[in-house]
C-alpha positions as CSV (number, residue, x, y, z in Angstrom):
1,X,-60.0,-26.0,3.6
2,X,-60.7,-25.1,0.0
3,X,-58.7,-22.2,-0.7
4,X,-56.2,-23.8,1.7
5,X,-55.1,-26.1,-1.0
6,X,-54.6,-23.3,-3.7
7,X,-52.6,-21.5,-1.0
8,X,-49.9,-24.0,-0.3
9,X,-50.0,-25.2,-3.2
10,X,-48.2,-21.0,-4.1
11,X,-46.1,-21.5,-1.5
12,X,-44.9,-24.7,-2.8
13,X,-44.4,-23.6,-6.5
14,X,-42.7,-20.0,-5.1
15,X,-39.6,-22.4,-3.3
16,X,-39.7,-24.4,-6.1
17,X,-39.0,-21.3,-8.6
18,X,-36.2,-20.1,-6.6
19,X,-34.8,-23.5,-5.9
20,X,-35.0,-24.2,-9.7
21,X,-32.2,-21.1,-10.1
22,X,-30.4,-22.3,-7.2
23,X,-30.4,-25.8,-8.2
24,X,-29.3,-25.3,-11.8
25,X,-26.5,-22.4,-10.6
26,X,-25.3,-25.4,-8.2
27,X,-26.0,-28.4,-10.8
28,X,-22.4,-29.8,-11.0
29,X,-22.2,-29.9,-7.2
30,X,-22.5,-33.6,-6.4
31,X,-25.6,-35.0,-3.9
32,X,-25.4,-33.7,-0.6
33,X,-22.3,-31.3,-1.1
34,X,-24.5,-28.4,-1.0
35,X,-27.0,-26.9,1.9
36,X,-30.2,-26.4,-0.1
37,X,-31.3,-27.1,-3.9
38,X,-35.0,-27.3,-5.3
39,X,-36.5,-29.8,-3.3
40,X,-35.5,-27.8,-0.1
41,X,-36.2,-24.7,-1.2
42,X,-39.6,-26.0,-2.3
43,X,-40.4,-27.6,1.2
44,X,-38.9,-24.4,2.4
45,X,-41.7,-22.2,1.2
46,X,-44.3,-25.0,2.0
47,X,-43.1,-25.0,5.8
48,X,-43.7,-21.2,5.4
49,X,-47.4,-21.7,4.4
50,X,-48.0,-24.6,6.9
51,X,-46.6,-22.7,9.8
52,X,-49.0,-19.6,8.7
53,X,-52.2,-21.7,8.2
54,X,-51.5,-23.4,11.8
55,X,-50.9,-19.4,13.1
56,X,-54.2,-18.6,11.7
57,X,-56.0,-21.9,12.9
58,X,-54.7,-21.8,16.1
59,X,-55.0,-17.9,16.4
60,X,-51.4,-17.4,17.7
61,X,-49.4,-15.8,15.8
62,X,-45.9,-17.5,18.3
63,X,-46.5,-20.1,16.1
64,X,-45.6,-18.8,12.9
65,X,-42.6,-16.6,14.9
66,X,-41.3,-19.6,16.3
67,X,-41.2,-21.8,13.5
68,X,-39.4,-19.1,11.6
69,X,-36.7,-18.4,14.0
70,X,-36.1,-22.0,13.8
71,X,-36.0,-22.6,10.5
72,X,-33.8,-19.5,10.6
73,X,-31.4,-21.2,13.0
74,X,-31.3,-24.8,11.5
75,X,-30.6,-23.4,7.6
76,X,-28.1,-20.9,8.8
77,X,-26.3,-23.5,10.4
78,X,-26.0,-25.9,7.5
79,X,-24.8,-22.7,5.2
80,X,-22.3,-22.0,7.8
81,X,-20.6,-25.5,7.4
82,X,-20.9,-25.4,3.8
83,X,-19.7,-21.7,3.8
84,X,-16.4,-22.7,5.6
85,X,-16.0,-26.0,3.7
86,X,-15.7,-24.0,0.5
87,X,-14.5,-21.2,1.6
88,X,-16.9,-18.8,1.1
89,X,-18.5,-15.8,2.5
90,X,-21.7,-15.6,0.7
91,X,-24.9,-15.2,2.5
92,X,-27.1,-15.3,-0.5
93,X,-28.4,-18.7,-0.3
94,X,-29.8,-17.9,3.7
95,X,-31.7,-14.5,2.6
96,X,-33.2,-16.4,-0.4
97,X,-34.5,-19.2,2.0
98,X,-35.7,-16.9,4.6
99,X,-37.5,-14.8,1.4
100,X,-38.8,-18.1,0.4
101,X,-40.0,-18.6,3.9
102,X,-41.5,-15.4,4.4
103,X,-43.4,-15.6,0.9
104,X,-44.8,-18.9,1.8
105,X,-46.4,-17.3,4.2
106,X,-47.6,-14.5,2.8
107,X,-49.3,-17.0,0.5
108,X,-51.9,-18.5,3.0
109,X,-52.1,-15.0,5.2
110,X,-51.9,-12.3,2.9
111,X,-52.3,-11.3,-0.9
112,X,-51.6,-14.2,-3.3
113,X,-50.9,-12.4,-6.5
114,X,-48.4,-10.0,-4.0
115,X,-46.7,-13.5,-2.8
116,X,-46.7,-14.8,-6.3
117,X,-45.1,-11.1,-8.0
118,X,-42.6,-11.3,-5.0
119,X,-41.6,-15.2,-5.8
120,X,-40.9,-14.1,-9.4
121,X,-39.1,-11.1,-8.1
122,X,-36.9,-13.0,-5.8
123,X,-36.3,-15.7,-8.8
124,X,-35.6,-12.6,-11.3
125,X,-33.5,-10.8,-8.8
126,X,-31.1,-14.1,-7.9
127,X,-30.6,-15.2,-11.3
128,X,-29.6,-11.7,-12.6
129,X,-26.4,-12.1,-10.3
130,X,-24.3,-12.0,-13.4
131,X,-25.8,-8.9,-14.8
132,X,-25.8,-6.7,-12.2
133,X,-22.3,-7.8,-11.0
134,X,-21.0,-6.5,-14.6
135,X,-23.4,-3.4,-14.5
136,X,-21.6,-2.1,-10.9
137,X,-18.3,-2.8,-12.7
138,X,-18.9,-0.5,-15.2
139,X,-20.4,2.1,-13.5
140,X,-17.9,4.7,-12.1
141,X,-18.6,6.3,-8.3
142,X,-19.5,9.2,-9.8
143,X,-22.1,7.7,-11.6
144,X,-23.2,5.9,-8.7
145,X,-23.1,9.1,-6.4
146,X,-24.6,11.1,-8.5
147,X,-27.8,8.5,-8.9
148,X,-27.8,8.4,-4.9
149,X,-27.7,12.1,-4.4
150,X,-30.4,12.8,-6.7
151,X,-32.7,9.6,-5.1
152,X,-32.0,11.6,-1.6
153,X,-32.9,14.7,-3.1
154,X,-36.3,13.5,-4.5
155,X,-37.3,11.6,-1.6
156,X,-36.4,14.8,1.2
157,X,-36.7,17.6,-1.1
158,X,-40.3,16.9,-2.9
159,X,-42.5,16.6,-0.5
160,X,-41.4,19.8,1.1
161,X,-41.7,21.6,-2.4
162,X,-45.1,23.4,-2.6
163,X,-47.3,21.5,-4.5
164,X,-49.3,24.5,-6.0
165,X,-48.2,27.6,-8.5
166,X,-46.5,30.1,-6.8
167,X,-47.0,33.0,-9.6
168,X,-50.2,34.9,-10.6
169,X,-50.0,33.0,-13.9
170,X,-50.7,29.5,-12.8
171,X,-47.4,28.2,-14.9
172,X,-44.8,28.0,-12.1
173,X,-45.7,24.7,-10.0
174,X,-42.1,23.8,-7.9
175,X,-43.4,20.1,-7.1
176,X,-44.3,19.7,-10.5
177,X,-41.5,21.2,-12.3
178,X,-39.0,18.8,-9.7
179,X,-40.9,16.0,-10.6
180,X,-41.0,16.2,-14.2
181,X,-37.2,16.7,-14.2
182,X,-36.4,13.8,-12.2
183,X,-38.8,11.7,-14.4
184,X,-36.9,13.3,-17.7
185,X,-33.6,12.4,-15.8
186,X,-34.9,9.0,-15.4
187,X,-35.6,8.1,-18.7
188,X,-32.5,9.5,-19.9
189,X,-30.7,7.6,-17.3
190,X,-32.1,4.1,-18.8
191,X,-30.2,4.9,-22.4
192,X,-27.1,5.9,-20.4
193,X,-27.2,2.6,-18.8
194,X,-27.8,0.8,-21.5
195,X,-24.5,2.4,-23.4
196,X,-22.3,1.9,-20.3
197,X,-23.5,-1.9,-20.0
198,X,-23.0,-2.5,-24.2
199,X,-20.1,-0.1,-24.9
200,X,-20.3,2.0,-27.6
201,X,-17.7,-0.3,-29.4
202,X,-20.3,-2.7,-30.1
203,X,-21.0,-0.2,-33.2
204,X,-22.8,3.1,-34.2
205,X,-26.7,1.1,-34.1
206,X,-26.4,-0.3,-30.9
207,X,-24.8,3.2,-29.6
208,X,-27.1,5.2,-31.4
209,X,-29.8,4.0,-30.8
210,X,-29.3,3.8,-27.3
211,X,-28.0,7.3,-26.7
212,X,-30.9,8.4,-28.5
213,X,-33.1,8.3,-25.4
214,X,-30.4,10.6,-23.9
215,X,-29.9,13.0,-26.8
216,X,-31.0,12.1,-29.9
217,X,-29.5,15.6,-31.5
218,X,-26.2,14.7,-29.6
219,X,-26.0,11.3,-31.5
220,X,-26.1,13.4,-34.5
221,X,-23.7,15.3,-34.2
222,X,-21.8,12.4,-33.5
223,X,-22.6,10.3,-36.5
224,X,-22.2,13.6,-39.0
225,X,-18.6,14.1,-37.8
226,X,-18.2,10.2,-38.2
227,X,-19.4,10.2,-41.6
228,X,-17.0,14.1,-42.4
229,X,-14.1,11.8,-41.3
230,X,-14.6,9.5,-43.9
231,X,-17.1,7.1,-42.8
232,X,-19.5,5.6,-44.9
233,X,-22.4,8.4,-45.2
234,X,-25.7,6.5,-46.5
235,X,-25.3,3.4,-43.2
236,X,-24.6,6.4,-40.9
237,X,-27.4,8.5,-42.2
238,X,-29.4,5.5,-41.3
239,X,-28.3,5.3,-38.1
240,X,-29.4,8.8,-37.6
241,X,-32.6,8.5,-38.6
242,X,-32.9,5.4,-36.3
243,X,-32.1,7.6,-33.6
244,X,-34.9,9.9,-34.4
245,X,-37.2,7.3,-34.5
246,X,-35.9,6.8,-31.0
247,X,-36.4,10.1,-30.3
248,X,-40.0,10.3,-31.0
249,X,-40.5,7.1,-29.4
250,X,-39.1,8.4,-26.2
251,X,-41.1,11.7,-26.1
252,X,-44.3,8.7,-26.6
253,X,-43.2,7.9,-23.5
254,X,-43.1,10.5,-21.7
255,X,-47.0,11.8,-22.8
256,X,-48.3,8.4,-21.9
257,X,-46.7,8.4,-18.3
258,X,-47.8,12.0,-17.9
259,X,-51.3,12.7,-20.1
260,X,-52.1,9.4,-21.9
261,X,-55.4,11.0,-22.8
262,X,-53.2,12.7,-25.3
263,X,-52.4,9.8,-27.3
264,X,-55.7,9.8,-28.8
265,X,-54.4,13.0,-30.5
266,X,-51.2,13.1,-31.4
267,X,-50.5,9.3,-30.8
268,X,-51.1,8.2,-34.1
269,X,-48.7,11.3,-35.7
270,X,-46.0,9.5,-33.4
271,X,-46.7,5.8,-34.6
272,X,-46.6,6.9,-38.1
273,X,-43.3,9.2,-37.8
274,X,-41.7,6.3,-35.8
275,X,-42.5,4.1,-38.8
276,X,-40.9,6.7,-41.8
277,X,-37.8,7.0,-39.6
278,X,-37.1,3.5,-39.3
279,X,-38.4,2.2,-42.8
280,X,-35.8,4.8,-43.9
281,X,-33.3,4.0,-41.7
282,X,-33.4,0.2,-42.3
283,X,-32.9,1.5,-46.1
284,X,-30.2,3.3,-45.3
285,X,-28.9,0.9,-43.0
286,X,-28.5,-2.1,-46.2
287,X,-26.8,-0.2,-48.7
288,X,-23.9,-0.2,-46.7
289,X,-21.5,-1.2,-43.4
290,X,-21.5,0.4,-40.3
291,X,-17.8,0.6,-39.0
292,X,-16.3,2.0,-35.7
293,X,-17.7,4.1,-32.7
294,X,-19.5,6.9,-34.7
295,X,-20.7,8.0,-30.9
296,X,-19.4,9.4,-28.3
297,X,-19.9,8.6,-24.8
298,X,-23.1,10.5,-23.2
299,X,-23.3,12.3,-20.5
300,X,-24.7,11.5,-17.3
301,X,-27.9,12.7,-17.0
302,X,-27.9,12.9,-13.5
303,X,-25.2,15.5,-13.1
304,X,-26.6,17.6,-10.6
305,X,-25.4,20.8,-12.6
306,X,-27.5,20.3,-15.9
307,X,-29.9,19.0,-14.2
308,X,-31.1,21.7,-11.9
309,X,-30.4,24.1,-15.4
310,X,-33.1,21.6,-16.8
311,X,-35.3,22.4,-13.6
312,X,-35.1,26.1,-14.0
313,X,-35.4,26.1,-17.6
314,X,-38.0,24.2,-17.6
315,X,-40.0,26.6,-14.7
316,X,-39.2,29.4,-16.4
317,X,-40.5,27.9,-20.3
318,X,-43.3,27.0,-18.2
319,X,-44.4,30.2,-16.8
320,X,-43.7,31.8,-20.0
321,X,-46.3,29.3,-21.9
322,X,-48.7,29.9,-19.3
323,X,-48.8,33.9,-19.9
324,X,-48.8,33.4,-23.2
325,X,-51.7,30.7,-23.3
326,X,-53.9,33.6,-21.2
327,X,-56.9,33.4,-23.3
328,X,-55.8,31.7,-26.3
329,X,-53.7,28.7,-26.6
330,X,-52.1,29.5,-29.8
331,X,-49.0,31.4,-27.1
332,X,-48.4,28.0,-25.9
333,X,-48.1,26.7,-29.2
334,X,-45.5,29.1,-30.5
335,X,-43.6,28.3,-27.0
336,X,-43.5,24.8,-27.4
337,X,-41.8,25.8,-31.2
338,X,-39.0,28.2,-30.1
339,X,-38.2,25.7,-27.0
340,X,-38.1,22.2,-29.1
341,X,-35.9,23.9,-31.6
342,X,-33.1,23.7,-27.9
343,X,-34.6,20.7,-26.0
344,X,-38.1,18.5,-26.8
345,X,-38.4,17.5,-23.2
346,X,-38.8,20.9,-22.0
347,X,-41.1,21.7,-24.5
348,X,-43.5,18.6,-24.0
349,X,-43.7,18.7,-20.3
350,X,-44.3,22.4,-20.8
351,X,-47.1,21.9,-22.8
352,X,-48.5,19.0,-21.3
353,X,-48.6,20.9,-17.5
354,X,-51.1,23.2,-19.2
355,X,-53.3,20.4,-19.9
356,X,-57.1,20.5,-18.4
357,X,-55.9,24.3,-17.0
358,X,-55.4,26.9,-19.8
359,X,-55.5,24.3,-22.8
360,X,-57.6,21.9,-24.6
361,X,-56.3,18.2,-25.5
362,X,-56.4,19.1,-29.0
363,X,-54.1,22.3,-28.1
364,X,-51.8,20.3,-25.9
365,X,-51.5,17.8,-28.6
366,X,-50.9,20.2,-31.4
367,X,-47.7,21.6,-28.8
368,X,-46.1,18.3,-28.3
369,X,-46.2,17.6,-32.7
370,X,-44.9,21.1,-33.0
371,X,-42.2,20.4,-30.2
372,X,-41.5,17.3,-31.9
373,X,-40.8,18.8,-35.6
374,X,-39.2,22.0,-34.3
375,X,-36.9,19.5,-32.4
376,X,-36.5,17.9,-35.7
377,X,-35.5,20.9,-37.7
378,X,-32.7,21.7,-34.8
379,X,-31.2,18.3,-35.6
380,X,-31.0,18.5,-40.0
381,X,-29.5,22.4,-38.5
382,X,-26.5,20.0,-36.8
383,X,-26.1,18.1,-39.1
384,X,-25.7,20.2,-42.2
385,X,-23.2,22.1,-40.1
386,X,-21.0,19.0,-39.0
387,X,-21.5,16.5,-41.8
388,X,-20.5,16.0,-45.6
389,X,-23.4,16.4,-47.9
390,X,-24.0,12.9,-48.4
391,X,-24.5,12.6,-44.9
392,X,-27.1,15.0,-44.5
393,X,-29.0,15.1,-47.6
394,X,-30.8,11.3,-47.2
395,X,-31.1,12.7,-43.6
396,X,-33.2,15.1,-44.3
397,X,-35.1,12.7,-47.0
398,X,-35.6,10.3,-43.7
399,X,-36.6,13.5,-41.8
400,X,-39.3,14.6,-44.8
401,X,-41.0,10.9,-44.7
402,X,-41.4,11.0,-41.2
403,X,-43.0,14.3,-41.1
404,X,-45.2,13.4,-44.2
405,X,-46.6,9.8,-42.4
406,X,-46.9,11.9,-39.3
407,X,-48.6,14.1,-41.0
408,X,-51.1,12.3,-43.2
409,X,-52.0,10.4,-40.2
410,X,-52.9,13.3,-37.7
411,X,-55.3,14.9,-40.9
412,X,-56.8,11.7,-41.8
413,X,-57.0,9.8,-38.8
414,X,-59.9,10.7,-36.0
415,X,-58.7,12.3,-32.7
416,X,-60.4,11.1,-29.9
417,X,-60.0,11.5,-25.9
418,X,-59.8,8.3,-23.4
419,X,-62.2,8.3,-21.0
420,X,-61.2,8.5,-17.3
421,X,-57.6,9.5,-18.3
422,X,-58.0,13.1,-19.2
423,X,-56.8,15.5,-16.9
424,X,-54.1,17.3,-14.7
425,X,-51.0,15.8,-14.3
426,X,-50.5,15.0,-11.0
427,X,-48.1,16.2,-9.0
């Protein structure tokens, strides 16, 4: 009887979460002109929990069936009538009570905190209506078929991939190279999204900085040719270096998804680069205006064309480290150099599949640093070739604090490994 209470006392407070979005997205509806609000969506999830306890005290589980179907007839019918009174075909007011319902249950027979996380979920998911109506119409088909193709694609094709190297070298892994690209994909997919939803006309910061975590050397090239056109060179410098600090923040990412062991290495060198770039950018930033697009749309990163070109040059950067990390790791090193100078995600993931095989944390974590300011030389490369002077040369100055804080902090600062973390990625 104890932990009863506590129980329904869940249930209650999950209807009365999602009735409190229901109710306030029906507010101006006067008394009784709608089916449900939050007093029936909070009795909705309490009949859930009530109909579960009496399941369990009773030990038959018709009960809880029975009172569901129901409840499942009597609310449907009510939403019918209101449905055809104004007209509408919506049927998201009967899944939300039948969710509610459900959860209730869930609350006095299974895991509270999953009841509770699913309650929030269902409150999260209903209120974003807005949001994800104006996501889906900005997204094009092609867009949305290419982000279906790929899902299919990872959920047939992985698991059959062999989950183990297929060369003498240990550096070609298929499951593990597929993986890593789809996870690549997937965080570049999250800055493409995040353009498409703002539009690049909200200005060169919000643009840049978002289509930094798709291409960071791309929204450099973009910004130089802004500021050769006549744009104002010292705001758009700042936006650059902004977009580095994205960058480097993004590649963060990555190593503390794959190896987070490593970021008591090189995680420190990160932080402190992250800082120069945007203390510089912000500089930058004030002694001028930002006007028009300065970016250009990116592309989808989940194009199945560059994508499986990302897959093989990945396998094949891969296999080459490996060979060259036989006995010594300073061949992985000078791999992870020559790659980031073309892409830094290739050349992290590189390094970091060596990681507990043919190379040391400290190795691994010297690659991804080296990745990161080879990457960073490629981009001042861009943009001394596409942008006016003044563009470029407080680039670089952004580019030379960053490295210096980065710097100063991985000689000064102690490495150290995480317990428990350190190992192989897994497949």
């Amino acid at each position: 009887m104890d932990s009863l209470i506590p129980q329904l006392g869940l249930a209650l407070a999950i209807g009365l979460l999602v009735g409190l979005e229901r109710g306030w997205r029906e507010r101006d509806t006067p008394d009784g002109g709608r089916t449900a609000g939050i007093r029936t969506f909070g009795i909705s999830g309490l009949l859930g929990g009530v109909a579960a306890a009496l399941s369990l005290s009773l030990n038959t589980p018709a009960v809880l069936i029975a009172t569901f179907l129901a409840f499942t007839a009597v609310f449907a019918w009510y939403q019918a009538r209101e449905s055809m009174h104004d007209e509408s075909f919506s049927v998201t007011g009967v899944i939300a009570a039948l969710g509610v319902f459900a959860l209730g249950a869930l609350a006095v027979t299974g895991d509270q905190r999953v009841a509770a996380a699913g309650g929030a979920a269902l409150a999260a998911v209903l209120a974003s209506r807005d949001l994800l109506h104006g996501l889906l119409r900005r997204i094009s088909w092609i867009e949305l078929r290419s982000a279906l193709v790929l899902a299919v694609m990872t959920a047939i094709v992985l698991p059959l991939l062999p989950a183990r190297t297929i060369d003498p070298w240990g550096g070609f892994n298929p499951r593990q190279v597929w993986l890593f690209t789809v996870l690549t994909a997937a965080i570049s997919y999250l800055g493409y999204i995040a353009v498409r939803a703002l539009g690049t006309a909200r200005g060169v910061l919000v643009g840049g900085l978002a289509g930094a975590i798709v291409s960071s050397t791309a929204v450099t090239v973009a910004l130089a040719r802004t500021a050769a056109a006549g744009g104002s060179p010292w705001p758009l410098a700042g936006a650059a270096a902004l977009a580095a600090g994205v960058s480097v923040l993004r590649v963060a990412g990555i190593v503390t998804i794959v190896a987070p062991s490593l970021l008591g290495v090189s995680g420190t060198a990160m932080l402190a680069a992250i800082v120069g770039f945007g203390a510089s950018g912000a500089l930058f930033l004030s002694r001028g205006r930002v006007d028009g697009d300065g970016t250009e749309p990116p592309r989808n990163p989940f194009e199945l064309g560059p994508l499986l070109a990302f897959a093989v040059l990945f396998g094949v950067v891969s296999t080459i480290s490996a060979v060259l990390s036989i006995g010594s790791s300073r061949g992985m090193i000078a791999t992870s150099a020559i790659s980031g100078l073309f892409d830094v995600d290739v050349a992290v993931l590189s390094a970091l599949r060596l990681l507990g095989q043919s190379a040391s944390p400290e190795a691994v974590g010297h690659a991804v640093l080296l990745a990161l300011a080879s990457n960073a030389v490629g981009r001042i490369s861009v943009a001394i070739a596409t942008g006016p002077v003044r563009f470029w040369l407080p680039y670089i100055g952004a580019t030379i604090v960053a490295a210096a804080l980065g710097y100063a902090a991985f000689v000064t600062l102690p490495h150290f490994e995480w317990a428990g973390l350190l190992g192989t990625p897994n497949p």
